[in-house]
PDB file with SEQRES, HELIX, SHEET and CRYST1 records, atoms N, CA, C and O in Angstrom:
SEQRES   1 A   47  UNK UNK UNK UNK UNK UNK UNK UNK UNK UNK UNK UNK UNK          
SEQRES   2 A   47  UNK UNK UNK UNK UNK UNK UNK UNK UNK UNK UNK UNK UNK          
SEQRES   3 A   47  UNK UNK UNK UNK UNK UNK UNK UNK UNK UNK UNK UNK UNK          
SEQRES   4 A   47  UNK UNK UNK UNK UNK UNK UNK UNK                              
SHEET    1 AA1 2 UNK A   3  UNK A   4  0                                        
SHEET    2 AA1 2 UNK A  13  UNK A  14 -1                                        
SHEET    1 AA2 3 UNK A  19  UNK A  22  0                                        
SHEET    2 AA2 3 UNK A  28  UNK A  31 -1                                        
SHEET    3 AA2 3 UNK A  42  UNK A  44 -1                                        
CRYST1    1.000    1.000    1.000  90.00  90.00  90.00 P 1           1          
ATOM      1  N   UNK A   1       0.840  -1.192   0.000  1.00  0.00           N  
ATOM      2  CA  UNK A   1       0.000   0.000   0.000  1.00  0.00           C  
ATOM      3  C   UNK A   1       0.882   1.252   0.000  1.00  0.00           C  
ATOM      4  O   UNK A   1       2.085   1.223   0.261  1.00  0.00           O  
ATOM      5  N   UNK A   2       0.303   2.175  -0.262  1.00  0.00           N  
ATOM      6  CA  UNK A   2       0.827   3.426  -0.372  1.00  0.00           C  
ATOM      7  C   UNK A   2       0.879   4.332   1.038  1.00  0.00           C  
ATOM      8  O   UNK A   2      -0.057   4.524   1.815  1.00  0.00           O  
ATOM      9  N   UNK A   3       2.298   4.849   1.138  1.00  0.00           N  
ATOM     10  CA  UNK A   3       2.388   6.033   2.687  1.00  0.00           C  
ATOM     11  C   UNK A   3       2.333   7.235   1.927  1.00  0.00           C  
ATOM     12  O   UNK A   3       2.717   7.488   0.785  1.00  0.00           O  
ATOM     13  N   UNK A   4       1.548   8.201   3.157  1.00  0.00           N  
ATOM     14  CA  UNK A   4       2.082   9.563   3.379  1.00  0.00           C  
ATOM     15  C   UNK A   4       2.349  10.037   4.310  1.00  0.00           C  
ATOM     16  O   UNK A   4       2.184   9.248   5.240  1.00  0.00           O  
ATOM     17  N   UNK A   5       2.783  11.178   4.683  1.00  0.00           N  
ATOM     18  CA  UNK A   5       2.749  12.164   5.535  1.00  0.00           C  
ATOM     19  C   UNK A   5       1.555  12.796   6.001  1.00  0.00           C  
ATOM     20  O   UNK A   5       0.918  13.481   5.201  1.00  0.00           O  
ATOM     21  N   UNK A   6       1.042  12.629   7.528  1.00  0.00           N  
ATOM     22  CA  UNK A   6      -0.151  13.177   7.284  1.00  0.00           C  
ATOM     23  C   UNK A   6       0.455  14.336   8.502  1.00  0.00           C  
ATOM     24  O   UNK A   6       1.118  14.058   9.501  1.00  0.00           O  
ATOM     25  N   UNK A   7      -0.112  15.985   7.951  1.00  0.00           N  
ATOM     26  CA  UNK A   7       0.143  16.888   8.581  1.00  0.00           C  
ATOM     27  C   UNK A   7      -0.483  17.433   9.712  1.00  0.00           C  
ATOM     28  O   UNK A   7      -0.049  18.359  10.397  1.00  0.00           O  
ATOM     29  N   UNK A   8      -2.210  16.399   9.976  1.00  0.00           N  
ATOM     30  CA  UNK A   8      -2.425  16.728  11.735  1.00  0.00           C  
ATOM     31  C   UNK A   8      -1.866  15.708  12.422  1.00  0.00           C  
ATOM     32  O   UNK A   8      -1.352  15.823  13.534  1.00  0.00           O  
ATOM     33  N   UNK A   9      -1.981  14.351  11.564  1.00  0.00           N  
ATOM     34  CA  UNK A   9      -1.221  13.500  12.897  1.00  0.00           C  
ATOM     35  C   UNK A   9       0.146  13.226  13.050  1.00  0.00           C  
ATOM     36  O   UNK A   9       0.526  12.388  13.867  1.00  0.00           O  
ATOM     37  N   UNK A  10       1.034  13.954  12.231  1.00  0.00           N  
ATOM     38  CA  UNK A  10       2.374  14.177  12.031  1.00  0.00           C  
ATOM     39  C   UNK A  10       3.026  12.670  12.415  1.00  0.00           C  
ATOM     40  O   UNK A  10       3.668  12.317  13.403  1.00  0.00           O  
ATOM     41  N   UNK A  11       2.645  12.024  11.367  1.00  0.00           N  
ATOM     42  CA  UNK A  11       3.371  11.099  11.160  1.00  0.00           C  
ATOM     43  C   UNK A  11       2.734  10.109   9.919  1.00  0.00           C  
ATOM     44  O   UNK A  11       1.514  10.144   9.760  1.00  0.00           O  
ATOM     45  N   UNK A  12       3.748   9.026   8.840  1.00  0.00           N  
ATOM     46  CA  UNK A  12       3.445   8.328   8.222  1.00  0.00           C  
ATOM     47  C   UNK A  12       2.421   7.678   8.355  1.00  0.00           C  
ATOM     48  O   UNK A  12       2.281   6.866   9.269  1.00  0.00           O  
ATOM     49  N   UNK A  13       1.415   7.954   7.353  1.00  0.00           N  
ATOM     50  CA  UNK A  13       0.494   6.520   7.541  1.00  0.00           C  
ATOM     51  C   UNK A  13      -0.070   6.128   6.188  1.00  0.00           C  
ATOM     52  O   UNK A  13      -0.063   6.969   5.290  1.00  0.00           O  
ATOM     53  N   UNK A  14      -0.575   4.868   5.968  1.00  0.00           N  
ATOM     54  CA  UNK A  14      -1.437   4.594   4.907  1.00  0.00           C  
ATOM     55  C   UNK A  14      -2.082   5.067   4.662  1.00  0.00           C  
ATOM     56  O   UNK A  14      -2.773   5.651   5.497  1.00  0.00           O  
ATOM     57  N   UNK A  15      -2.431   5.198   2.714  1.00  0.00           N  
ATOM     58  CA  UNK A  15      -3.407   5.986   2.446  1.00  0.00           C  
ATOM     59  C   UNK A  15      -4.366   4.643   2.396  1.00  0.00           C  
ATOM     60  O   UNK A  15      -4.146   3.443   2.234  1.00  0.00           O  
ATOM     61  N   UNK A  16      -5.882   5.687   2.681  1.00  0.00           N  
ATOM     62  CA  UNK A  16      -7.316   4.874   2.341  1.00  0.00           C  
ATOM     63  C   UNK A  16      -7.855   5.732   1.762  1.00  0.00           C  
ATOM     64  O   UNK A  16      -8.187   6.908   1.911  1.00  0.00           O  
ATOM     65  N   UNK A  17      -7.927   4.334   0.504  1.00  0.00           N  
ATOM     66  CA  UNK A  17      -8.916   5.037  -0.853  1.00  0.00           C  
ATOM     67  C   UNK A  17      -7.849   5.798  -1.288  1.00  0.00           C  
ATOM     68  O   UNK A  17      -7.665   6.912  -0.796  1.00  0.00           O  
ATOM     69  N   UNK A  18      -7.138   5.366  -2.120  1.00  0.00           N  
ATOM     70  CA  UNK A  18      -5.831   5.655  -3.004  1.00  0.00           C  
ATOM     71  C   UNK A  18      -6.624   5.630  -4.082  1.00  0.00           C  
ATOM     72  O   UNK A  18      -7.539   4.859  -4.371  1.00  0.00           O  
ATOM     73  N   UNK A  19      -5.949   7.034  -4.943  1.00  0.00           N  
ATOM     74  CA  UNK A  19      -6.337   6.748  -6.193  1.00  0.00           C  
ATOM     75  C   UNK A  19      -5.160   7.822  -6.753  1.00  0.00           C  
ATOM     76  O   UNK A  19      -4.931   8.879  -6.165  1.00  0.00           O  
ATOM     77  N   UNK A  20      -4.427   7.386  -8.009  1.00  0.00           N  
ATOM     78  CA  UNK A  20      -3.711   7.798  -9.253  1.00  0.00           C  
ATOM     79  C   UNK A  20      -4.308   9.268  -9.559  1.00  0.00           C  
ATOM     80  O   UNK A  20      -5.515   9.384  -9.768  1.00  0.00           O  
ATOM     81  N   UNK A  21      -3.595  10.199  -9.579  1.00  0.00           N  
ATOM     82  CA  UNK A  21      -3.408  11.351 -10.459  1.00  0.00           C  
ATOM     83  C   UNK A  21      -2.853  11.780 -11.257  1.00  0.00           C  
ATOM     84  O   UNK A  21      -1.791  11.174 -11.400  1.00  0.00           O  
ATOM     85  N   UNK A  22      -2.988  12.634 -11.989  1.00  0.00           N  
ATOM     86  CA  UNK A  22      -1.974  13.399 -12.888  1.00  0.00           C  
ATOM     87  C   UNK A  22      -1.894  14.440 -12.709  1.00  0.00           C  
ATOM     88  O   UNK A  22      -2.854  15.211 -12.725  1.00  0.00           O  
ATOM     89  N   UNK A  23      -0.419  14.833 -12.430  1.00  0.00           N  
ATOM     90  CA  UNK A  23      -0.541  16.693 -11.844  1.00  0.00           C  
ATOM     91  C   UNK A  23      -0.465  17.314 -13.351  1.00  0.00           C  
ATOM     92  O   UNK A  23      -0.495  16.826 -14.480  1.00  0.00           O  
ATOM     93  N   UNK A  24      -0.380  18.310 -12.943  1.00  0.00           N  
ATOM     94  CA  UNK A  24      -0.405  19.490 -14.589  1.00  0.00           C  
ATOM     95  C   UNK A  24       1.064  19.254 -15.341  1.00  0.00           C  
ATOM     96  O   UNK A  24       1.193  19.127 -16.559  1.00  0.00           O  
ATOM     97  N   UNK A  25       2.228  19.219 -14.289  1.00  0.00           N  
ATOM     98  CA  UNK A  25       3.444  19.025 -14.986  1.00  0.00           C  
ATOM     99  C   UNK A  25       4.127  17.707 -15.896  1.00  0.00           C  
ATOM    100  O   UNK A  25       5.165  17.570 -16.545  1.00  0.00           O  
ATOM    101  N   UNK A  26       2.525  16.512 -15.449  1.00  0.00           N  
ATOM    102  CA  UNK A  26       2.465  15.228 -16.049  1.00  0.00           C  
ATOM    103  C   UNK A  26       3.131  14.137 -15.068  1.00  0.00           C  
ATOM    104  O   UNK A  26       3.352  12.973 -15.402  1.00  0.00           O  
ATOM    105  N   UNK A  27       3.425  14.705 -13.770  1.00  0.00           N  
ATOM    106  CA  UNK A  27       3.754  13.682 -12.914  1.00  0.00           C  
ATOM    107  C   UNK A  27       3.217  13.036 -11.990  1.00  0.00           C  
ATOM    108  O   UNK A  27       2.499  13.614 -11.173  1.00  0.00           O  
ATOM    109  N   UNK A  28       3.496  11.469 -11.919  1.00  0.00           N  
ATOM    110  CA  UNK A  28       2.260  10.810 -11.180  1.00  0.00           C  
ATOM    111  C   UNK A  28       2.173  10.960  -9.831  1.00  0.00           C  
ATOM    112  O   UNK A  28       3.209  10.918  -9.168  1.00  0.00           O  
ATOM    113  N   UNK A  29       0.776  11.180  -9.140  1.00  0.00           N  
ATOM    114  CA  UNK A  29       0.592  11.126  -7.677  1.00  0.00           C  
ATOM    115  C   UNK A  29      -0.533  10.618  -7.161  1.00  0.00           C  
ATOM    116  O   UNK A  29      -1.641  10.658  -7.695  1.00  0.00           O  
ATOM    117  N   UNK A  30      -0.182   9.997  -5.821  1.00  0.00           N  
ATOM    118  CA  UNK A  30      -1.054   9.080  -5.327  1.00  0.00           C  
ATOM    119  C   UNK A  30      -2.319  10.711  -3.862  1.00  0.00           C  
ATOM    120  O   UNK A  30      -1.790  11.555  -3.139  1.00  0.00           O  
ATOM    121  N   UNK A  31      -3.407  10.534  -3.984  1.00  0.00           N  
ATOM    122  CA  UNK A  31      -3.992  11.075  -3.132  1.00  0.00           C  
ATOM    123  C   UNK A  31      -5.219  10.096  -2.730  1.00  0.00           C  
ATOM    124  O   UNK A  31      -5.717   9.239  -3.460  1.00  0.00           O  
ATOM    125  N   UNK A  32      -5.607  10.431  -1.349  1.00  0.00           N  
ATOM    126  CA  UNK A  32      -6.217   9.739  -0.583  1.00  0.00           C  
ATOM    127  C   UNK A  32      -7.030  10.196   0.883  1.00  0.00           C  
ATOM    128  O   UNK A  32      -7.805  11.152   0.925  1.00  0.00           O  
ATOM    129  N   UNK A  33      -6.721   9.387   1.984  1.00  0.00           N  
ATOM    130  CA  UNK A  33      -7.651  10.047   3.093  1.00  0.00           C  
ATOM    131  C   UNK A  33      -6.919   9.150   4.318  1.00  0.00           C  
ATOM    132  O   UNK A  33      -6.835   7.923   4.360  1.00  0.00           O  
ATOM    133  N   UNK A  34      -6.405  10.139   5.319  1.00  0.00           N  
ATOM    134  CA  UNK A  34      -5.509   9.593   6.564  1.00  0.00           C  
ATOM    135  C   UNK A  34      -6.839   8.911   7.230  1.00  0.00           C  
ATOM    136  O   UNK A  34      -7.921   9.474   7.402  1.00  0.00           O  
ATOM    137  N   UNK A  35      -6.401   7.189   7.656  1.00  0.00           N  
ATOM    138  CA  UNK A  35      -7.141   6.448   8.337  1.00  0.00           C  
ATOM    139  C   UNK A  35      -7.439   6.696  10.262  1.00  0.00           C  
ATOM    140  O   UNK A  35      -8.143   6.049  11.039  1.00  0.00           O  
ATOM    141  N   UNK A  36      -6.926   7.394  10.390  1.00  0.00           N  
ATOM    142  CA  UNK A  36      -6.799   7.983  11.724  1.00  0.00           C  
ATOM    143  C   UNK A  36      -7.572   9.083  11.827  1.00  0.00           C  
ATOM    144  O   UNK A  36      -8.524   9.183  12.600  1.00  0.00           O  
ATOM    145  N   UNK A  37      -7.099  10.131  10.878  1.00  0.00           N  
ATOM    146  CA  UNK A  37      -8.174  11.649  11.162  1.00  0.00           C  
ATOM    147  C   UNK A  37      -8.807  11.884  10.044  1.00  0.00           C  
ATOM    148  O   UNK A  37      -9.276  13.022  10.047  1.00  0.00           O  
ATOM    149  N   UNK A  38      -8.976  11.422   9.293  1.00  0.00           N  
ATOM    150  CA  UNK A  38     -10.087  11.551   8.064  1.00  0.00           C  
ATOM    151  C   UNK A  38      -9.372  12.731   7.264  1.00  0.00           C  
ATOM    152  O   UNK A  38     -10.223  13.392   6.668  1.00  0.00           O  
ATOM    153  N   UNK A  39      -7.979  13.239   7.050  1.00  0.00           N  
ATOM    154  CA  UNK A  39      -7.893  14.425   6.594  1.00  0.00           C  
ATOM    155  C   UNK A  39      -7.031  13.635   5.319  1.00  0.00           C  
ATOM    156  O   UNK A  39      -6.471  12.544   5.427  1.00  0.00           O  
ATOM    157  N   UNK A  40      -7.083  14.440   4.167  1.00  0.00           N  
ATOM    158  CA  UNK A  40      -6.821  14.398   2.967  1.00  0.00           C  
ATOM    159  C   UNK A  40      -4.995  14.455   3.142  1.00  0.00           C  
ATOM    160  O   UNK A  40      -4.382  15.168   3.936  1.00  0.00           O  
ATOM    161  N   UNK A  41      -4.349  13.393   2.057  1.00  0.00           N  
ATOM    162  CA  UNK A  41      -3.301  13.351   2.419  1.00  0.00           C  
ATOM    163  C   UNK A  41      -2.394  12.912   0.927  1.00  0.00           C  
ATOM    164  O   UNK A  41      -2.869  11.956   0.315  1.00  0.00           O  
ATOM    165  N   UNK A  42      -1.381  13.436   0.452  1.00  0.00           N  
ATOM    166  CA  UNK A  42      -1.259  13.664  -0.942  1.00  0.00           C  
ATOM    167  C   UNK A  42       0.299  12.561  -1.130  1.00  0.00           C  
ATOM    168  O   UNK A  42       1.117  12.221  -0.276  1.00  0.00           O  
ATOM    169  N   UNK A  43       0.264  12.414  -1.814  1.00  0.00           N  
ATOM    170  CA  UNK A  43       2.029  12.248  -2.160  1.00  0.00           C  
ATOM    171  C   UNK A  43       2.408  11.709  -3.778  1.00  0.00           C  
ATOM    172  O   UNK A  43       1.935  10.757  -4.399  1.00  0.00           O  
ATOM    173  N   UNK A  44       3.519  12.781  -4.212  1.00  0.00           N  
ATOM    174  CA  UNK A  44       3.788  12.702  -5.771  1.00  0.00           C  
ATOM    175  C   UNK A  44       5.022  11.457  -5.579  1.00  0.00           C  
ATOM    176  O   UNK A  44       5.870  11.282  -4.705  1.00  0.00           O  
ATOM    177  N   UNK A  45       4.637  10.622  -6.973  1.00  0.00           N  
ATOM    178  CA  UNK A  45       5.387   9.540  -7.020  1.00  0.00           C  
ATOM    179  C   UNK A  45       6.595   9.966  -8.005  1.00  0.00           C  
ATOM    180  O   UNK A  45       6.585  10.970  -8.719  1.00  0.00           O  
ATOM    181  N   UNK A  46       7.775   8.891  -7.900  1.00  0.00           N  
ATOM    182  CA  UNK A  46       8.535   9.084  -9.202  1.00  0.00           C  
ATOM    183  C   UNK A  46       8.025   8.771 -10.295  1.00  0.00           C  
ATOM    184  O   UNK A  46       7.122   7.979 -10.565  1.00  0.00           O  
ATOM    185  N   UNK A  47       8.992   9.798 -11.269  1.00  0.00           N  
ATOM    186  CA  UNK A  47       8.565  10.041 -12.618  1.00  0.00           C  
ATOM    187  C   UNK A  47       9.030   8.824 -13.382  1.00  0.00           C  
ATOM    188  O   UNK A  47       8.809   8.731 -14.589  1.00  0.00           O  
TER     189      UNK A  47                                                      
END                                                                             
């Protein structure tokens, strides 16, 4: 599964409900929802 950084509970966690993006500059990123505080939690993958 996929980590991020989540910035209220300041620390790594799994994303829930991952899903694939495409930023504008064409690079891929994973966004989702911290399983702990429900807050939105982002992270750009390598190109």
């Amino acid at each position: 599964m996929a980590t991020a950084y989540c910035m209220k509970c300041r620390k790594k966690v799994e994303i829930r409900n991952p899903s694939r993006v495409m930023l504008k500059n064409r690079r891929p990123a994973t966004r989702g929802v911290c399983p702990a505080c429900g807050t939105k939690v982002f992270r750009i993958e390598k190109a």
